[in-house]
N, CA, C and O of each residue as an XYZ file, in Angstrom:
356
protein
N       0.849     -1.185      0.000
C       0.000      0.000      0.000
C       0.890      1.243      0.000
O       1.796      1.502      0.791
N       0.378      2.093     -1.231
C       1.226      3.285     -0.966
C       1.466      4.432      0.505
O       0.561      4.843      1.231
N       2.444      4.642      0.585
C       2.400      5.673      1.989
C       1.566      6.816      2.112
O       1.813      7.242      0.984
N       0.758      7.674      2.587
C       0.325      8.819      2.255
C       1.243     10.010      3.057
O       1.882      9.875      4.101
N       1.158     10.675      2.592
C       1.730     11.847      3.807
C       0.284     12.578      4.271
O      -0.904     12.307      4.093
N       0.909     13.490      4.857
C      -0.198     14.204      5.676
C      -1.646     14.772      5.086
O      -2.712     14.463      5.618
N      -1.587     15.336      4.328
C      -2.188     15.681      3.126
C      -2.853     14.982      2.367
O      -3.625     15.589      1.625
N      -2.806     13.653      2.285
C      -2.991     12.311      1.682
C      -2.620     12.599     -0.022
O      -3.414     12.228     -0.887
N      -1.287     13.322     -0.381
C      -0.698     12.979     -1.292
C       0.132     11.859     -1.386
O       0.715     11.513     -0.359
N       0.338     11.083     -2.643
C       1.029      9.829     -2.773
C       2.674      9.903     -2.523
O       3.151      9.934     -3.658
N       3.713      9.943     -1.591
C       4.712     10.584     -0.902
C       5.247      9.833     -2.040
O       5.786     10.499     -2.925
N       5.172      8.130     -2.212
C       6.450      7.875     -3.407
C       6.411      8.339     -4.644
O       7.181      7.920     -5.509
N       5.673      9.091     -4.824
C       5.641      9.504     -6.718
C       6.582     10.831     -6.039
O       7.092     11.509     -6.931
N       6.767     11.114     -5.207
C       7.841     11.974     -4.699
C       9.238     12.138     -5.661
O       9.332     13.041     -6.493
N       9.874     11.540     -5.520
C      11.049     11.319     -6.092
C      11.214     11.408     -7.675
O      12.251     11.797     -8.213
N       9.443     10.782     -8.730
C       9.792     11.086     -9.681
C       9.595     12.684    -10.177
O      10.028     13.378    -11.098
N       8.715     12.856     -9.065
C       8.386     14.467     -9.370
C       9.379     15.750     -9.496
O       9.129     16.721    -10.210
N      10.748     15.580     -8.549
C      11.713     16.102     -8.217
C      12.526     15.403     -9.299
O      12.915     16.370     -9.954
N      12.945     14.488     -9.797
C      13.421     14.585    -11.071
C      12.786     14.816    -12.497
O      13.380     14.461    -13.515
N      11.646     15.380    -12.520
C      11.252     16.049    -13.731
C      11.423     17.761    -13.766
O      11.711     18.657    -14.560
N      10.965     17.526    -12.060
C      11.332     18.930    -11.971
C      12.931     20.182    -11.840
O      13.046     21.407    -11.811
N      14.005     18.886    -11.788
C      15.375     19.331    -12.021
C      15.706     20.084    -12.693
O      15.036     20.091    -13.725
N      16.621     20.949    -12.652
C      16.729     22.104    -14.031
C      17.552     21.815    -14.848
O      18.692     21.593    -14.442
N      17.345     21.746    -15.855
C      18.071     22.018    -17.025
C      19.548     22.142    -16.782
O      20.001     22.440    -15.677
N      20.364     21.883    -17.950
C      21.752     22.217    -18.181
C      22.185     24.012    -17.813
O      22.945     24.549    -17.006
N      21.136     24.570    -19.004
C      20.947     25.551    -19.109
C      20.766     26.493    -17.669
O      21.499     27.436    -17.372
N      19.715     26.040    -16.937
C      19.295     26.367    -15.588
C      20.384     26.572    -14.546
O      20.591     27.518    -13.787
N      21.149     25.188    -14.760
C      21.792     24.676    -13.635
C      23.404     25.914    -14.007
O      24.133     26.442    -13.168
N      23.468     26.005    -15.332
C      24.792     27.284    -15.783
C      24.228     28.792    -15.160
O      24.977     29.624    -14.647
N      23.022     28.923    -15.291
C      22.504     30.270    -15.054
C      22.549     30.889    -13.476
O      22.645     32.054    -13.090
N      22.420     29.392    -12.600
C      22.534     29.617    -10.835
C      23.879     30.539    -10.511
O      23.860     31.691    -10.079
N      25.125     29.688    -10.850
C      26.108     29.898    -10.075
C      26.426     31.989    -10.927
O      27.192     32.708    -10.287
N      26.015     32.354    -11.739
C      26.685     34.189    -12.314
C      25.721     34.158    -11.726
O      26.431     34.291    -10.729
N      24.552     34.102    -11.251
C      23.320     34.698    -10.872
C      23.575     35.216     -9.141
O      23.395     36.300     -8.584
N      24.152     33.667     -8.566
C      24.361     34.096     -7.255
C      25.973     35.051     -7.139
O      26.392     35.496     -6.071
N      26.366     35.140     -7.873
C      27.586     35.688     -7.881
C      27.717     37.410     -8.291
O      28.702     38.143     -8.378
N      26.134     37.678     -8.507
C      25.817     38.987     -9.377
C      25.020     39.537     -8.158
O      24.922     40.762     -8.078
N      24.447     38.774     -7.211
C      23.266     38.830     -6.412
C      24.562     39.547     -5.311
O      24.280     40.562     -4.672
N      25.871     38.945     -5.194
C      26.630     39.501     -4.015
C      27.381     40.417     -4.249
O      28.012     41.090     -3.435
N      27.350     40.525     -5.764
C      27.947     41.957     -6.030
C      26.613     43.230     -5.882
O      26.660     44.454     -5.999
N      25.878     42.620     -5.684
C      24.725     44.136     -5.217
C      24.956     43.932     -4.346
O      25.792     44.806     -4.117
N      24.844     43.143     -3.153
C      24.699     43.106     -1.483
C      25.911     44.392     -0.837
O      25.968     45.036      0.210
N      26.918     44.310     -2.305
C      28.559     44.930     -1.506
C      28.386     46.350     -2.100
O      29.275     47.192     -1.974
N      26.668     46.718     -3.060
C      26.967     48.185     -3.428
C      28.082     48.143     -5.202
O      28.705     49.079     -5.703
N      27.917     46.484     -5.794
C      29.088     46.831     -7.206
C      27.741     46.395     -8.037
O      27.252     45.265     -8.055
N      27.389     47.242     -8.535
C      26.302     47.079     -9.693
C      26.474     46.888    -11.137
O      25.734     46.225    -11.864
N      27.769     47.684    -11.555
C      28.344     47.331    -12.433
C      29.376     45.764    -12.543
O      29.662     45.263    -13.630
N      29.798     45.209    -11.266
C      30.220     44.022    -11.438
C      29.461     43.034    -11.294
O      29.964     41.931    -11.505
N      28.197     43.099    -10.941
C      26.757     42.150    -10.978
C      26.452     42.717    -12.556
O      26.608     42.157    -13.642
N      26.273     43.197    -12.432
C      25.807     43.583    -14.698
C      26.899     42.396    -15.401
O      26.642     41.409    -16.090
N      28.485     43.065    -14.808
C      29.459     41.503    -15.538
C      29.234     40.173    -15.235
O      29.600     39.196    -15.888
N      28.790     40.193    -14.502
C      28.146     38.411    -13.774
C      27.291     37.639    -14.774
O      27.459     36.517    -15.251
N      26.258     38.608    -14.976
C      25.101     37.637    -15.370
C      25.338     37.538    -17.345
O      25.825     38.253    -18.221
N      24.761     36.411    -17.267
C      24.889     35.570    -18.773
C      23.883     36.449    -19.902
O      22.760     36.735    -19.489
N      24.058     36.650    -20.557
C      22.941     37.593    -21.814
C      21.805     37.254    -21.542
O      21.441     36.193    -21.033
N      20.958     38.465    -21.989
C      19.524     38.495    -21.703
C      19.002     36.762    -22.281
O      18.994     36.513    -23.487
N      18.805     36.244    -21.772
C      17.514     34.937    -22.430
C      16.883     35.551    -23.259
O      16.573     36.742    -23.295
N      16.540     34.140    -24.438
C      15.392     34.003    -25.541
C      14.347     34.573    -25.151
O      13.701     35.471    -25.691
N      14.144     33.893    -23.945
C      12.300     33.655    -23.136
C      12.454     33.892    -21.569
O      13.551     33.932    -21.013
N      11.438     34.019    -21.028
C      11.604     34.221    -19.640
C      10.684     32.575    -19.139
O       9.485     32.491    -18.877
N      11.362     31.819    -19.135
C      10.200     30.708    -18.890
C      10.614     29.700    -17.926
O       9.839     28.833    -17.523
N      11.504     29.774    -17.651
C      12.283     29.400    -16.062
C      12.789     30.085    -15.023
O      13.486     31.061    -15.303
N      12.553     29.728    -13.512
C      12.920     30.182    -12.778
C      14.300     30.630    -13.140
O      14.615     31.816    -13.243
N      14.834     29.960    -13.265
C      16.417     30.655    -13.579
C      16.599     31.726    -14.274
O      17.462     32.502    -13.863
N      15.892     32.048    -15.436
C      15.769     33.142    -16.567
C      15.070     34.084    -15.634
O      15.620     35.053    -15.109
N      13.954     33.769    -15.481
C      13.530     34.644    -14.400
C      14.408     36.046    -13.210
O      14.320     37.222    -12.858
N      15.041     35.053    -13.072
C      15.820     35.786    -11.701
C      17.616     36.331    -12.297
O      18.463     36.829    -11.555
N      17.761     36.088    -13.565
C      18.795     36.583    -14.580
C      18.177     37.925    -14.477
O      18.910     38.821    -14.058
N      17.076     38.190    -14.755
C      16.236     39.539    -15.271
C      16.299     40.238    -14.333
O      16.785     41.369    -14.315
N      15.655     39.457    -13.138
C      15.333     40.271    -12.150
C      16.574     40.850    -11.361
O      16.610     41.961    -10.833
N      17.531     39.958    -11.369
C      18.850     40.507    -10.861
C      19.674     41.666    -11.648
O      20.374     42.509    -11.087
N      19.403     41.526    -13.466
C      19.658     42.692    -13.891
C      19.189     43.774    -13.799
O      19.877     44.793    -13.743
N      17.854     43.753    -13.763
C      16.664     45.289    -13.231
C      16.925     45.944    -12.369
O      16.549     47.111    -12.259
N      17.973     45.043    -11.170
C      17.931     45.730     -9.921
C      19.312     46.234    -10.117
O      19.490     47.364     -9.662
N      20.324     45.675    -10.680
C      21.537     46.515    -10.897
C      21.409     47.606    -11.766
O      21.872     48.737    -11.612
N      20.677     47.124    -12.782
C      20.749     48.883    -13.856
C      19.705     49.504    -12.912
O      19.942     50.699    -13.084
N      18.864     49.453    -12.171
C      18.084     50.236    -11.304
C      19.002     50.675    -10.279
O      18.751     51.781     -9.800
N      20.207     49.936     -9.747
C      21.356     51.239     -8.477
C      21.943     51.604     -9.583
O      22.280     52.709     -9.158
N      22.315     51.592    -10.573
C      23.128     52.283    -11.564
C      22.563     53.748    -12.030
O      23.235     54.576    -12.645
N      20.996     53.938    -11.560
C      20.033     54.725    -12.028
C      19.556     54.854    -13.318
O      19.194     55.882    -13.888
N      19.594     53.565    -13.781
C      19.263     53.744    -15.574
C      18.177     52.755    -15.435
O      18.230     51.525    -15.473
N      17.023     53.683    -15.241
C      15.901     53.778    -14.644
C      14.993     52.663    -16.139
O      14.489     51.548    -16.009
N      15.052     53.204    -16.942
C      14.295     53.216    -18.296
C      14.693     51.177    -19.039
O      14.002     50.217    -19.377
N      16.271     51.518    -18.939
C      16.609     50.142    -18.887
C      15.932     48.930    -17.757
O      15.588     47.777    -18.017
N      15.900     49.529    -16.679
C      15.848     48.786    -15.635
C      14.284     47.968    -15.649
O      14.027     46.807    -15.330
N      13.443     48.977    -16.109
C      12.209     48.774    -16.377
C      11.754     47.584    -17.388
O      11.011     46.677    -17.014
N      12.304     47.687    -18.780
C      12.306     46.782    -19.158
C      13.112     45.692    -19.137
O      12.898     44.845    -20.004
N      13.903     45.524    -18.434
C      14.604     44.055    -17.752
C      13.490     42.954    -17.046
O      13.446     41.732    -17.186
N      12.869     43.590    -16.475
C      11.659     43.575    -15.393
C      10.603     43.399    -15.983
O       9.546     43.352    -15.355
């Protein structure tokens, strides 16, 4: 009998769910400039978070692409290039 968890979702289809849901090649390249762009804002370098991150994406259709954008919006936004920043976003 399958396990339930609390919720009475099926807990072993668990595991295949988390490997469909794995990211991409693509995804998994986009994490490490992303977090590395994310700590060049924390230190006030907006222009060395702008050098971090990988070219704008095709599409915005993964979390990862996602947060490429959003991490650029917020650097050309301390840079004050307001207009850019907007459409990053």
């Amino acid at each position: 009998m399958p396990r339930q968890s609390a919720v009475g979702t099926d807990a072993e289809a668990l595991p295949s769910y988390v490997a469909r849901r794995a990211p991409s090649r693509e995804e998994a390249g986009i994490r490490e400039p992303v977090a590395r762009a994310r700590v060049a804002l924390a230190e006030k370098k907006a222009e060395a978070a702008l050098a971090e991150l990988p070219p704008q994406p095709a599409t915005r259709d993964t979390v990862a692409t996602i947060r490429v954008e959003a991490t650029r919006g917020a650097a050309l936004r301390a840079l004050r290039r307001h207009e850019e920043s907007a459409a990053a976003v």
